[in-house]
C-alpha positions as CSV (number, residue, x, y, z in Angstrom):
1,X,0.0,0.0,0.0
2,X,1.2,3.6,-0.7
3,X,2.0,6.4,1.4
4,X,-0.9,9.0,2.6
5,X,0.9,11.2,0.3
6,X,0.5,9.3,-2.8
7,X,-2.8,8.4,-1.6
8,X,-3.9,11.5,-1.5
9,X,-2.3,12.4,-5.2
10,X,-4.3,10.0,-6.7
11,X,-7.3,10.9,-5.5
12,X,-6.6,14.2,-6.1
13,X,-5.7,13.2,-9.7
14,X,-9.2,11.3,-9.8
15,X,-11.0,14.1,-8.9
16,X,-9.2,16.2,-12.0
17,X,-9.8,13.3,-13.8
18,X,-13.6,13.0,-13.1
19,X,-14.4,17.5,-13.1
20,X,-12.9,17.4,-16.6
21,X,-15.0,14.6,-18.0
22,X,-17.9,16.5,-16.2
23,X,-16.9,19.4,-18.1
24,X,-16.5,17.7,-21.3
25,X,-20.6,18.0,-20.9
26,X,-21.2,21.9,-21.2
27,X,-20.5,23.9,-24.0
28,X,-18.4,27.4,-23.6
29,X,-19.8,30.3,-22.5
30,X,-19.6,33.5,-21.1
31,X,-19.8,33.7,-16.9
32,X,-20.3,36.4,-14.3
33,X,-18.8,35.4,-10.9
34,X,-20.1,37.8,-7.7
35,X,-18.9,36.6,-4.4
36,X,-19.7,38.8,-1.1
37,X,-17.2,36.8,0.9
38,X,-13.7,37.9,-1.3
39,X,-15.6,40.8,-2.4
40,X,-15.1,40.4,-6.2
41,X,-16.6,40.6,-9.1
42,X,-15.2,38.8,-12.3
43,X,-16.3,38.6,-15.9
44,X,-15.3,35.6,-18.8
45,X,-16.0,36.5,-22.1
46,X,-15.2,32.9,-22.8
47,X,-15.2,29.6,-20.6
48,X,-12.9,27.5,-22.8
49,X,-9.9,29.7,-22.8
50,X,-6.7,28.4,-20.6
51,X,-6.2,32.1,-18.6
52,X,-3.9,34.0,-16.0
53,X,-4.6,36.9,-14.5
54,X,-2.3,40.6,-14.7
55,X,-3.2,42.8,-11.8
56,X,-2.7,46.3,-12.5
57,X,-0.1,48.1,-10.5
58,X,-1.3,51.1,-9.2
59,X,-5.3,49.9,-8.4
60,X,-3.9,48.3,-4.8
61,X,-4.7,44.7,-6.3
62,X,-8.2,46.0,-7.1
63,X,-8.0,45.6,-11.2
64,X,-7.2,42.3,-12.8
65,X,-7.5,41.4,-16.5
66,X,-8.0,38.0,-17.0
67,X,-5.7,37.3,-20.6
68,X,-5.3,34.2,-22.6
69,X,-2.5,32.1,-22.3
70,X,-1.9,32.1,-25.9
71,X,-2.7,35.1,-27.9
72,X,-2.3,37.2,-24.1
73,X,-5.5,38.8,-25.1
74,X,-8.0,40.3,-22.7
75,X,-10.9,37.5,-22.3
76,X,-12.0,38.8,-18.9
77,X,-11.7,41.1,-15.5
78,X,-12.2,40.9,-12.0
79,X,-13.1,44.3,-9.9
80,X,-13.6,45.0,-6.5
81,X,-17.5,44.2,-5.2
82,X,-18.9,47.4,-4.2
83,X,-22.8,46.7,-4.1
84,X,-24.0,43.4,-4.4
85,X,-27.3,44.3,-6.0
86,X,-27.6,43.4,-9.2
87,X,-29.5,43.8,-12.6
88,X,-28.3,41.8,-16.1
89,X,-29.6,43.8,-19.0
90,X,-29.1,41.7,-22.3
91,X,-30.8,42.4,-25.8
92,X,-33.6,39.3,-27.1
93,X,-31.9,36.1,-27.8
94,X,-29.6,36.2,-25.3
95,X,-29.3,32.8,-23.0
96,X,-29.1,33.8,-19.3
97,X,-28.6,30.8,-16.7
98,X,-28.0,31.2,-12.9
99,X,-25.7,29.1,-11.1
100,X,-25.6,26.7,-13.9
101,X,-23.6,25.8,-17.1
102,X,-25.1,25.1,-21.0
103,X,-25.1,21.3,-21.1
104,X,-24.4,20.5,-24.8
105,X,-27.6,18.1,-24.9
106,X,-30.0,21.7,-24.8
């Protein structure tokens, strides 16, 4: 039997293995993320892009574009939460879901 270390890699590498294939079942999308407790906002333009995140100097950590790895192109921001009321205005056709992804089966 392995060490609790190498234990707990491969379940960690199950659980990788098993989120991906769960992914595997939405199609990309665009996300808003508010959350009261770090006191953030963030914005994807596009779910299926591999990101990092450049905080701008100057905004005391407060402004962060969120670029892609490849082409380093904004795809995203994250910005300080100042009032977590909120209203989503889109134009007709638009597909707004809440606390849920767009399964490729829809």
């Amino acid at each position: 039997m392995g060490s609790e270390s190498e234990m707990i890699d491969d379940a960690f590498e199950k659980l990788v293995d098993d989120l991906i294939k769960e992914s595997e079942k939405y199609k990309p999308c665009a996300g808003l993320w508010i959350d009261k407790e770090s006191g953030r906002v963030e914005l994807l333009l596009n779910s299926s892009h591999s990101t990092y995140g450049e905080w701008i100097k100057g905004e005391g950590a407060d402004i962060c574009l969120i670029r892609d790895n490849e082409t380093n192109k904004v795809v995203g921001i994250k910005l300080p939460l100042y009032n977590d009321n909120f209203s989503i205005c889109h134009t007709e056709g638009i597909k707004i879901k809440i606390n849920e992804g767009f399964l490729k089966d829809e």
